[in-house]
C-alpha positions in Angstrom: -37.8 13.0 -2.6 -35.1 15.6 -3.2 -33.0 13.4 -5.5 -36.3 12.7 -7.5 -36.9 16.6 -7.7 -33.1 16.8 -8.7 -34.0 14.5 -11.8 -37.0 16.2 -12.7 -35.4 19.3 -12.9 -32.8 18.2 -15.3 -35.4 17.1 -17.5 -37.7 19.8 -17.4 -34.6 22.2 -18.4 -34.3 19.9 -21.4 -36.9 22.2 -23.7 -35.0 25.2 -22.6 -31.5 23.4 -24.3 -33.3 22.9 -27.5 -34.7 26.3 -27.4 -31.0 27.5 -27.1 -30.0 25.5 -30.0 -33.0 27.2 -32.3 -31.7 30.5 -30.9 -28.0 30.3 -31.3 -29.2 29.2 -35.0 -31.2 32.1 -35.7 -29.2 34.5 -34.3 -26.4 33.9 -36.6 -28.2 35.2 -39.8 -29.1 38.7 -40.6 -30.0 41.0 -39.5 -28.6 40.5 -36.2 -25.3 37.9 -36.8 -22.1 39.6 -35.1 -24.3 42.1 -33.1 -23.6 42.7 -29.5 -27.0 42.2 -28.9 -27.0 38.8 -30.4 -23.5 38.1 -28.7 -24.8 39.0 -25.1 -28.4 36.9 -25.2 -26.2 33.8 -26.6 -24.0 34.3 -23.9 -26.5 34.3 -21.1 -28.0 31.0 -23.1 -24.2 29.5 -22.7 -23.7 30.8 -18.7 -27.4 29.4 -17.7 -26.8 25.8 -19.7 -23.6 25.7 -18.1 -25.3 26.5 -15.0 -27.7 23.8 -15.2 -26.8 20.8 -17.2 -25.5 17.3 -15.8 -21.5 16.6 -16.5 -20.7 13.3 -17.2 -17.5 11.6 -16.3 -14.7 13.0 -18.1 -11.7 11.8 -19.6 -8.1 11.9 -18.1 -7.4 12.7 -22.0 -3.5 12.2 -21.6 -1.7 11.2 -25.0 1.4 11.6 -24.0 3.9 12.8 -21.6 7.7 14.5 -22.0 10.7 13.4 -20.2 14.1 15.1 -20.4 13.1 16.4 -23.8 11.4 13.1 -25.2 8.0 12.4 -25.8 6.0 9.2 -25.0 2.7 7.8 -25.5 0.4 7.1 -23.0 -2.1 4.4 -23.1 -4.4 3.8 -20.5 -4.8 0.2 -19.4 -7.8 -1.1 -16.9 -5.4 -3.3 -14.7 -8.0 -5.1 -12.1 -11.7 -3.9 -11.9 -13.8 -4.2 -8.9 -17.5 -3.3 -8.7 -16.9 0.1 -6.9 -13.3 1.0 -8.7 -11.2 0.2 -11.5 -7.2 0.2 -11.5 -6.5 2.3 -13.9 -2.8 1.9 -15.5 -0.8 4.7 -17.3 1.5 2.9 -19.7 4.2 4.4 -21.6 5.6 3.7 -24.9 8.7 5.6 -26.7 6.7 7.1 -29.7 9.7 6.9 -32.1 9.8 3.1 -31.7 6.6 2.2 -29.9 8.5 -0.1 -27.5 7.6 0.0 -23.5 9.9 2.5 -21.5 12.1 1.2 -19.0 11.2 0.4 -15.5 10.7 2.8 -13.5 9.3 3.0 -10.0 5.4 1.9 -9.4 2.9 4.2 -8.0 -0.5 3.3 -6.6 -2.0 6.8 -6.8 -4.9 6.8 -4.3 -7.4 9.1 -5.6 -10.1 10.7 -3.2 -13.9 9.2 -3.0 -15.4 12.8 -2.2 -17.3 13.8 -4.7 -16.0 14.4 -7.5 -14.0 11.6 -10.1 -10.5 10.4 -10.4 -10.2 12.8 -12.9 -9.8 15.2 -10.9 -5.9 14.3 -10.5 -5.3 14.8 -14.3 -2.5 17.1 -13.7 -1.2 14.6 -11.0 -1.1 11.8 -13.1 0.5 13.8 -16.1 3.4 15.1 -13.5 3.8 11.5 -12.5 3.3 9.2 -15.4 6.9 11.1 -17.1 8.8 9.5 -14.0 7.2 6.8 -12.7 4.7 3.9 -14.0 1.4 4.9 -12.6 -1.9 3.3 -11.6 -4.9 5.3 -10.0 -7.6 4.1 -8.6 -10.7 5.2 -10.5 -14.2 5.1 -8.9 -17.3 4.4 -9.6 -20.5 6.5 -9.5 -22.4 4.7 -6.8 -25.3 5.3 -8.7 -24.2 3.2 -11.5 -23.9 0.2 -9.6 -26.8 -2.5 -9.3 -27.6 -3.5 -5.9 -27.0 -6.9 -6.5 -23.2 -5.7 -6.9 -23.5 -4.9 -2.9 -22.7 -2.9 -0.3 -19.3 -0.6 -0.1 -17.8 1.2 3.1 -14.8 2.5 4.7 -13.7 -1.0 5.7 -14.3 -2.1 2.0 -11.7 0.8 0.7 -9.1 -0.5 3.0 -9.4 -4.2 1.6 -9.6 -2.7 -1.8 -6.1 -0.8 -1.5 -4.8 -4.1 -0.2 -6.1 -6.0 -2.7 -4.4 -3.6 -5.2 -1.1 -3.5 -3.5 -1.1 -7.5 -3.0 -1.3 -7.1 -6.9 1.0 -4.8 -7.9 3.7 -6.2 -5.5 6.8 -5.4 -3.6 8.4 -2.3 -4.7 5.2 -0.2 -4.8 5.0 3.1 -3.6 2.0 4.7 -2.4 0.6 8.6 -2.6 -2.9 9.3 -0.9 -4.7 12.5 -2.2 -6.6 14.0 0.5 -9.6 12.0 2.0 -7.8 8.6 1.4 -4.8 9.4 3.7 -6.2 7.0 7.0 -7.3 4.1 4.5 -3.9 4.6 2.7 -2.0 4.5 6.0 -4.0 1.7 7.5 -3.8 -0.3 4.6 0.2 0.0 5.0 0.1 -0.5 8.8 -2.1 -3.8 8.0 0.3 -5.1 5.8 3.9 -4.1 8.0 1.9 -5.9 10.9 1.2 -9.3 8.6 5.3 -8.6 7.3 3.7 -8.5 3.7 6.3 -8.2 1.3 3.5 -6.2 -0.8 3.8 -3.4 1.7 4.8 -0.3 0.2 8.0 1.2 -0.5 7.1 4.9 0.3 4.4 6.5 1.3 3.0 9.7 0.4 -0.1 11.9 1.7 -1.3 15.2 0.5 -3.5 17.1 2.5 -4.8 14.1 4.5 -7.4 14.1 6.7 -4.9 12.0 9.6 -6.1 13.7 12.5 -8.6 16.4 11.9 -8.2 17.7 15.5 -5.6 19.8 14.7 -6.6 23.3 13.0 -9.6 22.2 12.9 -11.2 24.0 8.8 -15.0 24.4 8.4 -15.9 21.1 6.9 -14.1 19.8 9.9 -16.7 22.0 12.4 -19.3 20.6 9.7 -19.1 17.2 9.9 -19.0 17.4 14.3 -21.6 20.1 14.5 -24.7 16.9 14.3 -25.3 13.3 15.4 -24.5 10.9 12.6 -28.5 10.5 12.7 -28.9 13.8 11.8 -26.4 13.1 8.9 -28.4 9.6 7.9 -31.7 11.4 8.2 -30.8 14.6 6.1 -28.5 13.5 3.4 -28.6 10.2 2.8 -30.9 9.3 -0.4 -31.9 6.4 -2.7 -31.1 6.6 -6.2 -34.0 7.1 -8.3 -35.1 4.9 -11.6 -34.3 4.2 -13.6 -30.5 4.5 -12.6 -28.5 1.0 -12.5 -28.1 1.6 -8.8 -31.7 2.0 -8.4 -32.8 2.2 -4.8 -29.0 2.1 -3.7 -28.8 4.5 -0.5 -25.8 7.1 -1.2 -25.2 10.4 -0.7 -25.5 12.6 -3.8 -23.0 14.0 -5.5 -25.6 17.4 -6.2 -25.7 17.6 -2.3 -21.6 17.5 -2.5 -20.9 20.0 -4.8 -23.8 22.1 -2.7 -20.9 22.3 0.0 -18.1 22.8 -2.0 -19.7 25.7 -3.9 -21.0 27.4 -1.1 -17.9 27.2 0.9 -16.4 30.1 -2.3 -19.7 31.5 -3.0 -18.1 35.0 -4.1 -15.2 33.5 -6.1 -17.8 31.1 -8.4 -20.6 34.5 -9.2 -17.1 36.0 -10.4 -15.9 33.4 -12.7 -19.7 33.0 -13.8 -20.0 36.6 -14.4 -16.1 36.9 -16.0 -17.3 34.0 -18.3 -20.7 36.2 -19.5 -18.3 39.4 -20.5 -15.6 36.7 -22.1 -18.2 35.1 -24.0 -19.5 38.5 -25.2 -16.0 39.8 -25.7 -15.2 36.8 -28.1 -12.5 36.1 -25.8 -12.0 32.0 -27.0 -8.9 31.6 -24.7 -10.5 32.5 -21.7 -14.0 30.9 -22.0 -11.8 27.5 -22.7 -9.7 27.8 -19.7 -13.3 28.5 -17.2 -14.9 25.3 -19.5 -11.7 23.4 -18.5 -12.2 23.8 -15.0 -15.8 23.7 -14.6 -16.4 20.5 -17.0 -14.3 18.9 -14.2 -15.2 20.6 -11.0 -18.7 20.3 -12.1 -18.7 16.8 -12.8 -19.3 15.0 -9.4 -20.7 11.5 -8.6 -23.0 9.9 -5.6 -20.9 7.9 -2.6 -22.6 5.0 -1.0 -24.1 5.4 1.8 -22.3 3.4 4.6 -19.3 4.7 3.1 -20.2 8.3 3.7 -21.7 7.8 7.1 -18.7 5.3 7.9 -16.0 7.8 7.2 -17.6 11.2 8.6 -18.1 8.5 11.9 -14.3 6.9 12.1 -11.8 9.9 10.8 -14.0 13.2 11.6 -15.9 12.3 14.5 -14.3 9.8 16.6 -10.6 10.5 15.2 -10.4 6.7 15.6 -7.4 6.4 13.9 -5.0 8.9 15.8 -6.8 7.4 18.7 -5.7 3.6 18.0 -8.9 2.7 17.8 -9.2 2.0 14.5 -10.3 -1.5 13.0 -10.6 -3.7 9.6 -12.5 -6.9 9.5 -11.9 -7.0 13.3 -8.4 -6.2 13.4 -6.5 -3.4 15.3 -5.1 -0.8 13.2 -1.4 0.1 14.7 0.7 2.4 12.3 3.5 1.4 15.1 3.7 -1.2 13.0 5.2 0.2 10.0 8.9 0.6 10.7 10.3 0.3 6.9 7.8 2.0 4.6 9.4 5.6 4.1 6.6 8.9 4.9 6.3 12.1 3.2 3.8 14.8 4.1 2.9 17.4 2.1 0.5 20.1 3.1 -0.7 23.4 1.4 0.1 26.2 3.6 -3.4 27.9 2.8 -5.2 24.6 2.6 -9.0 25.4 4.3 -10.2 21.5 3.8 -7.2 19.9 5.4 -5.7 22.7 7.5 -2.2 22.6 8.7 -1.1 19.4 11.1 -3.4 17.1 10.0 -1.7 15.1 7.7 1.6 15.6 9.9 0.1 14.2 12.3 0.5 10.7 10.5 4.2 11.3 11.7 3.6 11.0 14.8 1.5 7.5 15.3 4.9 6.4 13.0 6.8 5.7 16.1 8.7 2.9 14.8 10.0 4.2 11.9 13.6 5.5 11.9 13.8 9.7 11.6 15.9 9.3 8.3 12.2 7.6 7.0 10.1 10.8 8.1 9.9 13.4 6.0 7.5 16.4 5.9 6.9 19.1 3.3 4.6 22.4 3.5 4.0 24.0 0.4 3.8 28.2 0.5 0.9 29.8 -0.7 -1.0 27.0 -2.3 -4.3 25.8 -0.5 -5.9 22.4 -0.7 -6.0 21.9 -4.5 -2.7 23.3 -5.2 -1.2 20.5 -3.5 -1.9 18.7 -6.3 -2.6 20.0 -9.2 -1.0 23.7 -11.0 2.2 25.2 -11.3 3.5 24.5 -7.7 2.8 20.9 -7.9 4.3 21.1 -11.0 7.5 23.1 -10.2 7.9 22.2 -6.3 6.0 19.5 -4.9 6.2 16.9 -8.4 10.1 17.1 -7.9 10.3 16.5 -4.1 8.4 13.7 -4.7 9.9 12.0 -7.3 13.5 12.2 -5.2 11.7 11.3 -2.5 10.7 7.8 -3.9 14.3 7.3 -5.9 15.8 7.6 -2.5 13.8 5.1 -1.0 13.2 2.9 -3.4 14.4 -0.9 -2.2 14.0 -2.3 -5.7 
């Protein structure tokens, strides 16, 4: 019933965005064009329509990328699609010639399932795609799939990365951004247990949830405060029509973005309020940087159920993974068993979603591998999404990376 009163708000705030457009119009002609009066009610119009409307997917948008002082294009390839994801491919060309560029290392960038899109690693893809040839995974809304497409959980993520790394090939490396870090690493330890010659060359996680144990943040506390009933009862919903995933049990992304707006309350009623006296100001540059960010942290889509519920269950509550009691299709999953695939950690110092340890931890169920194929990175004062994305990744963490997989490259 929520979701349905989630859709019928959105359409009864449709008048009110036509309204707006009637105003805005009349209140550029005299007598009151350029007043501050006109300049502050248009303003409020823009702060409660950006308040309000639904964002749709964006665009990764990237044309082109610069490397030692030379451009090239970018064009973005769908490599192997799959009902609940896409592999997404970067491809570079020189733009003086058009030809490809020369091989470089592979990346299979896992991007997180959470809530929000794949998009959300723009800045991580653009820092990669100048080194490296890069293919993200990009997920689907779960409300835009049919139910006759199927079911998707945890156990179907984990046979989707292996599908994609059986694909790519030997010679692949892997970086995991946030919430897929156990399906990234059990995906590996799957493959060094079978002696797959598709299992990865490196492999990279950012602010993983390995073992959330250890500094345990508030979404941590969260998701082991209740019974997974309480979690199944409460935020668990079927898509309304007439969606294509009609009747499809997920949980919404609305409810998601709930949590993650809460969580900085204070900090969102600023940039709202900073926007109103920008907008009023005529400041363009800095109502375009607060659209940049908001078109995409706005933007979030609706997770299938048994995913949700199978996650919060195996990596938050029962820590099955750091436990060894993990399992795909029936199958132990032993990270013991990787003993050639090269790990890097990287952790935000300030991080409050993956706090500090966590994705170290991943280290430690390593036992096999060799110390020279451990190595761990904590970035200073940057918290979760700085990890990723913004000048430090840029600068600090983009760079250790990028050695870190030219050192360890086999091929």
């Amino acid at each position: 019933m929520l979701y349905h009163l989630y859709e019928m708000n959105h359409a009864l705030v449709a008048p009110w965005r036509t309204l707006r457009e009637w105003q805005r119009w009349a209140l550029r002609c005299p007598p009151w064009a350029d007043t501050h009066f006109a300049r502050a009610l248009d303003a409020g119009w823009e702060v409660l329509d950006s308040l309000t409307r639904r964002y749709g997917k964006p665009r990764f948008g990237i044309e082109s990328v610069v490397r030692r002082g030379r451009e090239y294009r970018i064009a973005e390839e769908i490599a192997m699609h799959r009902s609940f994801c896409a592999l997404r491919h970067f491809r570079r060309f020189a733009c003086d010639d058009g030809s490809p560029c020369e091989p470089d290392p592979r990346i299979l960038l896992v991007a997180p399932l959470s809530g929000h899109y794949a998009t959300l690693l723009r800045g991580t893809v653009e820092a990669l795609a100048a080194e490296h040839e890069v293919y993200v995974t990009d997920w689907t809304d779960a409300r835009e799939v049919p139910l006759y497409e199927g079911g998707f959980d945890l156990e179907d993520y984990v046979s989707y990365l292996l599908e994609f790394l059986r694909f790519l090939g030997p010679g692949t490396h892997v970086i995991a951004v946030c919430q897929p870090g156990p399906a990234a690493l059990a995906a590996t330890a799957l493959l060094a247990a079978d002696g797959d010659p598709s299992q990865p060359d490196t492999l990279t996680l950012m602010g993983s949830p390995i073992d959330t144990r250890r500094s345990p943040t508030e979404p941590n506390r969260l998701a082991t405060s209740r019974p997974l009933s309480w979690f199944e009862r409460h935020v668990i919903m079927q898509v309304p029509f007439p969606n294509p995933g009609w009747m499809r049990r997920v949980y919404p992304g609305f409810l998601q973005l709930g949590g993650f707006m809460t969580m900085n309350l204070d900090r969102h009623m600023h940039a709202y309020r900073k926007l109103f006296e920008h907008l009023v100001a005529g400041d363009g540059d800095s109502v375009a940087a607060h659209r940049r960010f908001y078109d995409e942290y706005l933007a979030v889509m609706d997770l299938n159920a048994e995913y949700y519920l199978q996650t919060l269950q195996v990596v938050f509550q029962e820590h099955q993974l750091p436990r060894g009691l993990m399992q795909h299709r029936g199958r132990p999953v032993e990270p013991a068993a990787i003993a050639r695939t090269a790990l890097l950690t990287v952790e935000g110092e300030l991080d409050d979603i993956s706090g500090i340890g966590q994705t170290q931890a991943a280290h430690d169920l390593c036992v096999n591998l060799p110390a020279a194929l451990h190595e761990d990175y904590v970035q200073p004062g940057v918290g979760h999404y700085g990890v990723f994305n913004g000048s430090r990744w840029r600068s600090e963490i983009a760079p250790r990376i990028h050695r870190f997989i030219r050192r360890h490259a086999r091929s």
